[in-house]
N, C-alpha and C positions, 0 to 999 in steps of 0.2 A: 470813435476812432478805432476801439480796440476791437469792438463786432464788425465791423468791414475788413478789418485785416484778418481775424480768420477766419469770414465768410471767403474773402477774396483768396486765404490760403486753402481751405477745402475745395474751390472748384480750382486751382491749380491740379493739387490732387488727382481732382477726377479726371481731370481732363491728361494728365500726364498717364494716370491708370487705363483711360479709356484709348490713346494712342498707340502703346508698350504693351496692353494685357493682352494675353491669350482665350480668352475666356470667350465662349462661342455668341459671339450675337453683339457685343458690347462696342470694338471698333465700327460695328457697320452702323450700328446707331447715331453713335457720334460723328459719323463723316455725313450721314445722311440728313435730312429735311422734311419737313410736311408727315405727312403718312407713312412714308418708309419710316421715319425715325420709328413709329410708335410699334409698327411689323418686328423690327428686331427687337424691341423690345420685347414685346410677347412671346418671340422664341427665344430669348433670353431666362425670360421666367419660367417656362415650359423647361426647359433643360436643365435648370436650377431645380424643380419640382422632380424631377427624375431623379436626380441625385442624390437629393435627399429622400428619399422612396427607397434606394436603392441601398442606400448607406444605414436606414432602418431596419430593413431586411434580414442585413451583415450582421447586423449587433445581435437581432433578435436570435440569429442560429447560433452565433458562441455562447449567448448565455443561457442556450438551456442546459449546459452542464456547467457542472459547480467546479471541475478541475478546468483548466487554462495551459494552453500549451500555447506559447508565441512560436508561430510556423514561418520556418524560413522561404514556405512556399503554400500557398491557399490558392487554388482552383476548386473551384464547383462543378462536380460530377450529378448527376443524374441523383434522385431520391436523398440530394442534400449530402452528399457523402464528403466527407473531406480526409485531404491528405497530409498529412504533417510529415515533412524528412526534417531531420538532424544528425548532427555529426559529429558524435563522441568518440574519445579514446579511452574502452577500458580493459582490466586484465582478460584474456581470452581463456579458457579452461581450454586445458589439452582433449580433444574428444578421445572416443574408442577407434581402435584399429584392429581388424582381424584380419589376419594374412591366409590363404593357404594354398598348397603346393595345388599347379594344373593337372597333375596326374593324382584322381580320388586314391588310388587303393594298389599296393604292391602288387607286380605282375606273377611272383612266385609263391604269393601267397593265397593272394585272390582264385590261383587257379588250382588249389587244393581243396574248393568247393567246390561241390556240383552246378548248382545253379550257375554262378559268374561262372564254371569252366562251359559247360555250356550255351551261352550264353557267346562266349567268345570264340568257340570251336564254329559255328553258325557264321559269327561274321567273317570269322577265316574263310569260310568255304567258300560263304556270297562275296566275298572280293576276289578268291580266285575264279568263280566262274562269271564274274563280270569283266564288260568288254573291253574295259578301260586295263583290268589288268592282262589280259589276253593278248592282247595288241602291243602289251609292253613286251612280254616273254617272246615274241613272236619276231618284233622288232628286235631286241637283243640278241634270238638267236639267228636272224637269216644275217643280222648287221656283222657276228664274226666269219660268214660263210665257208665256214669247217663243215666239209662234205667231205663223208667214209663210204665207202662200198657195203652191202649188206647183205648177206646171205639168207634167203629166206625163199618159202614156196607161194609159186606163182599161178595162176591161170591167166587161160588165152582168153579175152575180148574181144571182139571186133581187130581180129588180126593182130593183135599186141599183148603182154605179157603184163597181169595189172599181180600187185603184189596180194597173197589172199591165203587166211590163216589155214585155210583148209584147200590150197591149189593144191595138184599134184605133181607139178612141173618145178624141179631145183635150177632156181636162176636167182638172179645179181642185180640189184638196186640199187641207185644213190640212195642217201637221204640226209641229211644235216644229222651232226653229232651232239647228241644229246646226252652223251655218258655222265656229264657233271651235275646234270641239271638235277633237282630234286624233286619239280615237278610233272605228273601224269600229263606232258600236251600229247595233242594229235598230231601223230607221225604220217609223214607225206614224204611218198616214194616215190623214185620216176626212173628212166632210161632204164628201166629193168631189160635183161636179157637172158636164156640160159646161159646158165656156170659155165659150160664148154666154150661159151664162148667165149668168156676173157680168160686174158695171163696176167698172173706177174711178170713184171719187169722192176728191172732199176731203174728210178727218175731221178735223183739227184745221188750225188757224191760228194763226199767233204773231200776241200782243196788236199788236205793228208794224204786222201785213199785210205782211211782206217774203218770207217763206218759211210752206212750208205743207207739211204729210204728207199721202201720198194712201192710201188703202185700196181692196182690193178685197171687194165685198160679192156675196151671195147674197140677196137678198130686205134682211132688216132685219142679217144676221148679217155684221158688217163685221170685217176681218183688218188691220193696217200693214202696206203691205210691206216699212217699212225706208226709203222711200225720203224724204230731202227736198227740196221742189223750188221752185224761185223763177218769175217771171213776166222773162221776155228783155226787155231793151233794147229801145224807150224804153219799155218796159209796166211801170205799178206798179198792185198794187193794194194795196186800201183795204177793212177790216172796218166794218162800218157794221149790228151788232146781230147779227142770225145772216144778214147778209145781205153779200156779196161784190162790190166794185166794183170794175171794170177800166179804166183810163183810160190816155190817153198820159202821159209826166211832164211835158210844156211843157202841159198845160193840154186842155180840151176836152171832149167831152160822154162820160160813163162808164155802163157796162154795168155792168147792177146784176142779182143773181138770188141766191135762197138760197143758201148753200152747200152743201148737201146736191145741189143740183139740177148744179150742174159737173160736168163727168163729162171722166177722161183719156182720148181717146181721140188717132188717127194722125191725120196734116193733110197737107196740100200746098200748093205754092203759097203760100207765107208771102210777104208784102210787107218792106218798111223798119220798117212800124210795129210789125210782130209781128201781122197777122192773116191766118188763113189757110182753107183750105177744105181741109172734114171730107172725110178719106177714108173711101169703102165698105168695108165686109169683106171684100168680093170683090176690091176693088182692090189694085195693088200700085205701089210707086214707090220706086225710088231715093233720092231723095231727102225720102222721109217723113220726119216731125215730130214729137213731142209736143206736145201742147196741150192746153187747158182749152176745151170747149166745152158748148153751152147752145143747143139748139133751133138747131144751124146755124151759129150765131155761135164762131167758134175764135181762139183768145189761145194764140201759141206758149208752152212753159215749157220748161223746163233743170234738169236735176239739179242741184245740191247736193252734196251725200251719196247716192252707191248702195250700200247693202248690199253687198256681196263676196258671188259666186255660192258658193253652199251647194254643199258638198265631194261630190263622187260618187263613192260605193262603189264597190272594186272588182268588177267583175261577178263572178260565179261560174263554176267548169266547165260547168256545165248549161247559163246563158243563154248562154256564146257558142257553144254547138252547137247551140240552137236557134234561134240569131237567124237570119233570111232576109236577112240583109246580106254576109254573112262565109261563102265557099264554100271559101276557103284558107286553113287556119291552120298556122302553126308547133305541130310537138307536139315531145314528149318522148319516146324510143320506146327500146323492148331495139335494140341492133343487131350485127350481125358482120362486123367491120372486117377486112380482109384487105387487102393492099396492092395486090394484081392485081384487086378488083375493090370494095373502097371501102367503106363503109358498107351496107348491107342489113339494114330494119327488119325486127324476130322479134316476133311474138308475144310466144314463151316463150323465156325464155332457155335454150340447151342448154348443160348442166353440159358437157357430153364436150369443149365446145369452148374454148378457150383465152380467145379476145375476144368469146365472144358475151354475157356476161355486161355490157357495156360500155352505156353510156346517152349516146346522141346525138341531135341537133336533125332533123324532119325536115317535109319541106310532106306536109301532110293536105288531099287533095280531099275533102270531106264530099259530093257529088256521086255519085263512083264508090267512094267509102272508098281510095284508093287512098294509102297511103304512100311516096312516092318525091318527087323524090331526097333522100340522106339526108347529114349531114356533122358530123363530128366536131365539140364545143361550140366548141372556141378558131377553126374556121372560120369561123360564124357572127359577127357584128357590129352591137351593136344601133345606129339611126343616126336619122335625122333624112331623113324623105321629102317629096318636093314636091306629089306627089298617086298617090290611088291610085284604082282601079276599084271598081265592085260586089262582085267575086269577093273583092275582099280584096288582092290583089297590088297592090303598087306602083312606080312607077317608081323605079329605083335613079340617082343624083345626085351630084356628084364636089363638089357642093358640099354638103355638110349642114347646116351650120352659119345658111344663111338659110331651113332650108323648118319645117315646123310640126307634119307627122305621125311622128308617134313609128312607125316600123317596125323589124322584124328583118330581118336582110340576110344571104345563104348568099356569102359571097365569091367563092367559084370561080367561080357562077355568074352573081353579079350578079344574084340575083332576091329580090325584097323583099315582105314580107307586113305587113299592118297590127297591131301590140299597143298593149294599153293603156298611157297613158304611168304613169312611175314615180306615184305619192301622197306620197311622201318623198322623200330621199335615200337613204334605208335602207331601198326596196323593191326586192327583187333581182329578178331575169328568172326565177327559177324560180315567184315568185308569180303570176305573170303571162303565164305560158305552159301548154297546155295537158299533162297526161299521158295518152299515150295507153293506156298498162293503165288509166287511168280509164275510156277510153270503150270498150275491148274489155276485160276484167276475162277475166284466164286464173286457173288452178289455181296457179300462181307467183306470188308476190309480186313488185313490184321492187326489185333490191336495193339502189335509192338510200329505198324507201318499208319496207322492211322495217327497214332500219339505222336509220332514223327513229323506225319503233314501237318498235324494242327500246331505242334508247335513250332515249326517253321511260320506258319501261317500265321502264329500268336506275336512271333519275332520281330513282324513285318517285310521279312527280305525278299519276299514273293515279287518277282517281275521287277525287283530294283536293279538294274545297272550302274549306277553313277556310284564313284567313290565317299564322294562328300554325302551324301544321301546317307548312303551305308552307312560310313562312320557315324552321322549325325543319328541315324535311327540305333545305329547299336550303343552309343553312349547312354537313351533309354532305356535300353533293356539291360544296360549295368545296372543303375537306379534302380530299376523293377527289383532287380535279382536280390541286388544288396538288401533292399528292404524285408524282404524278409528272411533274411538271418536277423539272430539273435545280435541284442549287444556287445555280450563281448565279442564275438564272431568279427563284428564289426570294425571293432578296434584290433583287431590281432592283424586283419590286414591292411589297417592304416598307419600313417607315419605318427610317428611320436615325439615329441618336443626336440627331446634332445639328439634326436635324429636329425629332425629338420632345421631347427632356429639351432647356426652353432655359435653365434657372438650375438649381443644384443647389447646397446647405449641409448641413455635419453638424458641430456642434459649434460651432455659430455661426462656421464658417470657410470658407469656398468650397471646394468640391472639384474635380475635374479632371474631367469628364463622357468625356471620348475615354479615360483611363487608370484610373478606379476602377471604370466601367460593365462588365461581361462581356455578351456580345451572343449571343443563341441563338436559334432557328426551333421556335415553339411551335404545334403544330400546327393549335390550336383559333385562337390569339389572336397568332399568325404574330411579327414579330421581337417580342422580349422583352428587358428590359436590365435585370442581377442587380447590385445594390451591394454589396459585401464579400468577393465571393470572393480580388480580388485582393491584397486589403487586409490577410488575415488576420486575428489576435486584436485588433479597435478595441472601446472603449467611450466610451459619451457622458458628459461629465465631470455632467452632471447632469442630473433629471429635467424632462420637460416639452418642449412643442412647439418652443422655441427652441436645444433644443441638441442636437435627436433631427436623421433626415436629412428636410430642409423640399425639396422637388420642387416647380418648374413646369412644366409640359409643355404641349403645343402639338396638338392630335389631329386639327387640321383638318379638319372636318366635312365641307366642300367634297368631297373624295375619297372618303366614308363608301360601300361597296359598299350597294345596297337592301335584304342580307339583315343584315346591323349594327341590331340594335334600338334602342340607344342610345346617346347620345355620353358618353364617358367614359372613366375608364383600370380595369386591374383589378390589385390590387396583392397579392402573396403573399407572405408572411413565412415564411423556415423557415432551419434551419439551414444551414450554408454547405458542407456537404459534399453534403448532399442535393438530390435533384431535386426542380425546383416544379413545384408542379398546380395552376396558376388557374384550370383551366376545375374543381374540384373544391374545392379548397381556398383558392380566391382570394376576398375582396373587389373590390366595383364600389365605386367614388369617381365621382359626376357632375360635370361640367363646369359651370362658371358658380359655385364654390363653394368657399369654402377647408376643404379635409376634414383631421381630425385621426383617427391610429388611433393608440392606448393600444395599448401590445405588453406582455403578462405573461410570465414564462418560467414553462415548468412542466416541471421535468425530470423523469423517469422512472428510475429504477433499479431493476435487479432485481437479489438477492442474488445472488451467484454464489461459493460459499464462502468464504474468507475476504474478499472485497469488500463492504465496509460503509459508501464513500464515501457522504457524501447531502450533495450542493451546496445547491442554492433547498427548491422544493418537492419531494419525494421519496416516492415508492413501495416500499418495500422488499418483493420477495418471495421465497419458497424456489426453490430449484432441483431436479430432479428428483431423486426423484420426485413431489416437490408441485408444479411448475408443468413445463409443455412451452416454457420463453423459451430462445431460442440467442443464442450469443454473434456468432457471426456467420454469416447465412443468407444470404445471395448465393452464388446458383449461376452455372454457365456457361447456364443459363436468363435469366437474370438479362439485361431488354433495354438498361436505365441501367447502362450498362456501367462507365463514370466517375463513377458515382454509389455514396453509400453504400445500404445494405441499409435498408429501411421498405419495412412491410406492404403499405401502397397501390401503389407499386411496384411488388413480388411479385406481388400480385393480377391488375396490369393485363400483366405474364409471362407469367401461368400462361393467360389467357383467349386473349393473342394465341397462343402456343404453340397451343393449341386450334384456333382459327381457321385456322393457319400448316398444320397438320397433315390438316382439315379439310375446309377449304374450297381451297386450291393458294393463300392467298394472304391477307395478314394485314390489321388492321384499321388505314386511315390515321391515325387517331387518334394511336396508337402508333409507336414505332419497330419495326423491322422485326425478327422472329424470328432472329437468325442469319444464317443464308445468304437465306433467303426473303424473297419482295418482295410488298409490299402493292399491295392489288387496285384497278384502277383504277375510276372511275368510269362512264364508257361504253363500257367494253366489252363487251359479254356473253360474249365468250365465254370470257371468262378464268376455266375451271374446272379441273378437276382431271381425270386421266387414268383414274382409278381410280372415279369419279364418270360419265363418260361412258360408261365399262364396262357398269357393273351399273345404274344408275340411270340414264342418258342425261344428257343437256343439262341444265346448272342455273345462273342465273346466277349470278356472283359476291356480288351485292349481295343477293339471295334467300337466298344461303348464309348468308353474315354475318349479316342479322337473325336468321335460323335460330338460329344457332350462337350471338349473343349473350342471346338470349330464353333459350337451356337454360342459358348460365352463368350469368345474374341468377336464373332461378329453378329452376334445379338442378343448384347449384356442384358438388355431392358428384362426379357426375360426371365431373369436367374431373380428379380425383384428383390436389388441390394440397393444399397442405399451408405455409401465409402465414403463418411462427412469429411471437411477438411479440419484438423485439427485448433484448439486455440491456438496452439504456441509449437511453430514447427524449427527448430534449427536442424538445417541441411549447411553440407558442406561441399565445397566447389574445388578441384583439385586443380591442379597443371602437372604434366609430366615432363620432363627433362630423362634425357639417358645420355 
């Protein structure tokens, strides 16, 4: 009795399992009959036989390691790879932070070296004569349409009167007023006509009648000239509808006429009362007058306000060899200096010779072409003359200081010739004097005007128009330049702690700016100051803005170099062993703004046999032959010498190595390959020995773009090899402002 009750309870069992189970094949058996039943059977067993196949498998991959990690997540990836995440909370170590100002290098300091002052005199120039700033000045000034009258000599054209520095015709041009402007534009003149043909007149009158503007007119077409001008002691006058009265101020009978009809012309013989008689055109006098006259009748007047004489261009090479004024000028000439017999201008410079390669001051008769005598620059003296002749020579003066013409002066000789005076401060005597290979042009270049092309040419600004171009290519040839100066050089025109960091907290507790800051030379974004290195393992007791490290800094814009795009600081976060890359991996923070940056840690690990640490967030992967990650890759390639191993690092190695090998000379950017020294910016000739060989002349800077255009796009090449690190923590920021 008791074996049939639980026989008869086990096939309840089954029978309620084989109704209710889910188990593939097992319902269809038991609903079914005949030969069907015994069909699901067999794919019953078949998929039972898979499962445990597959469930053998499982077991045999976790236990070929002796460590165990229960994964809250197992997927099988290719070559058996697995991924285990978990999700711990534990203390986070504060990383490194190095902040530094967007502007590398003081503008008042930087430009008391040669290199960076050159360097930025170049970009000045290629932004003013590029198009974008052309079109600005251009726009600016036709946009105030301040048009003055111009006195100047003209020739005839084709029946018209074109304005021309050597015409011999005195007439009268518009042209837009340029007096303020501090830039050399291209002056454009029109409606010229002769001077006989216009007058002044009066155009407008203040409601008073006390002061009046005069204009000069052509027919109906009237110009301001800027000028404003009153009626002299005892004379006032008096507006009386469109019509203009002139009387004494104690009283008496008044001179009345349109005002259109007054006309400014010369006087003489002025009385007490202020009336005087009209001078001729033909006439001349010492003591001529302005006045306002009317059919004969003249009433002296008196400036006001005169307009400031509109600025005059410097002339060109060409107009001062063609002027008929000027038969001796100072040139600039090849010459060969020798002690027994002085200077003596060359044509062409001969190599063979030791000094002739030499460039000195000499007098040029344009007469007989005759070059002599000639004398070395520091003998020459530019000076202050009392007068000079036709020819151009003028008398030499032991006083300079009272006379008024700007000349150059040969000392030994005591014989002076006329030049333009400076237009600035900042126009030197080579702009202003002639070259004489301009005016005889030999098969040689000269080598103060060849050293000029090439390093224009070294600069890169040859044919660039575009702003951002410019700016972008002249922030390179800061880089270049700085590099080579010296250290301290270095630092004298960079910012300094407590220039820049003025408050600094971490933990809601003040910090020490001169003892927790480390101070380094960045080469894009020049001193740079890192918080933590010195500090070791810190963490902030809690989250959020008020107890992370809170910075003020000072960036003084005032100093900002013109190639600085924006005012601002640039701040990089990374670990405290590793070197920073702001110019790659940094954030910009603008000035005028309180910025907050969110820092997340994301560590990185890769398995490495029994290593199965996983701090924050973690990566875990096999080691070879499933992955190519080293445990430690720093070579004696290796340019962050003091630095740990990461890729970007390696990378920027393995390119300069290239360069270093390459080119004779590595990229400023970087630090220097080893022994080798990076190329400087205006030099050209800084190339390689093995290069001038087989291939000839090549510049440094030619090479470089060269060589870096094949590493960006065809690294395979350069045969580096940038492993990924075991254990990488990077950090992931947010910005808020």
């Amino acid at each position: 009795m008791g074996k049939n009750t639980l026989k008869r309870a086990i096939e309840l069992d089954v029978i309620d399992f084989a109704e209710h189970t889910s188990a593939h094949g097992i319902p269809r058996a038991y609903v079914s009959t005949g030969w069907r039943r015994y069909m699901w059977l067999l794919c019953f067993l078949f998929c039972l036989s898979c499962f445990g196949h597959q469930a053998y498998l499982i077991i045999e991959r976790f236990n070929r390691y002796h460590h165990w990690i229960f994964p809250t997540i197992s997927i099988n990836f290719r070559n058996d790879i697995i991924v285990g995440v978990e999700i711990k909370f534990e203390e986070i170590k504060f990383p490194a932070v190095t902040i530094c100002n967007m502007n590398p290098y003081k503008n008042s300091a930087a430009r008391e070296l040669g290199a960076i002052r050159n360097a930025l005199e170049a970009f000045e120039m290629a932004i003013d004569k590029s198009d974008g700033n052309t079109h600005t000045i251009r726009k600016r000034r036709s946009a105030k349409l301040n048009m003055i009258p111009v006195d100047l000599m003209c020739k005839e054209e084709n029946r018209m009167l074109m304005a021309h520095e050597f015409g011999h015709i005195e007439c009268t041009c518009i042209a837009f007023d340029d007096s303020e402007s501090t830039e050399d534009n291209d002056e454009i003149f029109w409606n010229c006509h002769p001077k006989s043909e216009w007058n002044h007149r009066v155009c407008h009158v203040a409601e008073d009648g006390t002061q009046f503007k005069t204009c000069k007119c052509h027919d109906e077409n009237c110009v301001d000239d800027g000028n404003i001008k009153q009626m002299t002691w005892p004379l006032e006058m008096k507006k009386n509808g469109s019509k203009l009265c002139i009387s004494v101020e104690s009283g008496g009978l008044s001179y009345c006429a349109t005002s259109q009809k007054f006309q400014v012309s010369k006087c003489k013989n002025c009385d007490w009362l202020g009336k005087c008689e009209e001078l001729e055109e033909i006439e001349s006098d010492k003591n001529q007058k302005n006045c306002l006259c009317h059919h004969g009748n003249c009433f002296q007047i008196r400036n006001v306000v005169k307009k400031r004489k509109r600025r005059t261009p410097e002339r060109k090479v060409h107009e001062r060899l063609l002027s008929r004024y000027e038969g001796l000028l100072a040139v600039y000439s090849h010459c060969n200096c020798t002690k027994q017999h002085g200077c003596v201008s060359t044509s062409v410079p001969d190599m063979d010779l030791e000094n002739s390669n030499k460039t000195c001051l000499c007098f040029y008769n344009k007469k007989n072409e005759q070059v002599w005598p000639c004398y070395k620059e520091p003998e020459w003296e530019e000076r202050m003359c009392s007068r000079c002749n036709t020819m151009g020579d003028c008398v030499y003066t032991d006083k300079p200081k009272k006379q008024n013409i700007s000349c150059l002066c040969a000392t030994p000789i005591k014989m002076c010739v006329r030049i333009d005076p400076p237009q600035t401060n900042e126009t030197s005597l080579d702009d202003r004097v002639v070259k004489f290979w301009d005016i005889q042009p030999s098969t040689t270049m000269s080598p103060v005007v060849k050293k000029k092309e090439e390093r224009d040419k070294a600069y890169g600004y040859t044919g660039v128009k575009d702003r951002i171009a410019l700016r972008a290519k002249a922030m390179e040839n800061i880089i270049f330049a700085v590099d080579a100066l010296t250290e301290n050089q270095k630092w004298q025109i960079s910012y300094n702690k407590s220039d820049f960091i003025m408050k600094c907290s971490f933990n809601g507790k003040e910090c020490n700016v001169k003892h927790d800051f480390v101070e380094y030379l960045d080469p894009t974004y020049g001193a740079c100051f890192t918080y933590g290195q010195k500090l070791g393992n810190i963490t902030n007791e809690r989250s959020g803005p008020a107890y992370g490290l809170r910075l003020e800094v000072f960036v003084n814009v005032t100093e900002y170099l013109p190639t600085t795009e924006a005012a601002g600081v640039r701040l990089t976060v990374h670990a405290t062993d590793e070197q920073p890359f702001p110019d790659t991996l940094g954030f910009s923070a603008p000035t005028g703004f309180v910025s907050s940056f969110g820092i997340k840690l994301v560590s990185l690990q890769t398995l490495f046999l029994s290593n199965l640490i996983n701090s924050q967030k973690s990566m875990v992967r096999l080691p070879a032959p499933y992955g190519d990650c080293v445990k430690e890759g720093k070579t004696e390639d290796f340019i962050y010498t003091q630095k740990a191993y990461n890729t970007e690092g390696c990378q920027r190695s393995c390119i300069q190595k290239h360069l270093s090998q390459t080119c004779g000379c590595g990229d400023p950017r970087f630090p220097p390959y080893r022994e080798s020294k990076n190329c400087p910016v205006d030099d050209p000739y800084k190339v390689k020995k093995s290069f001038q060989k087989y291939f000839g002349i090549e510049f440094s800077g030619e090479c470089i773009k060269k060589e870096m255009h094949v590493a960006t796009r065809d690294s395979k090449k350069l045969g580096c090899s940038c492993q990924q690190p075991l254990q990488v923590r990077s950090h992931t920021l947010k910005f808020w402002e």
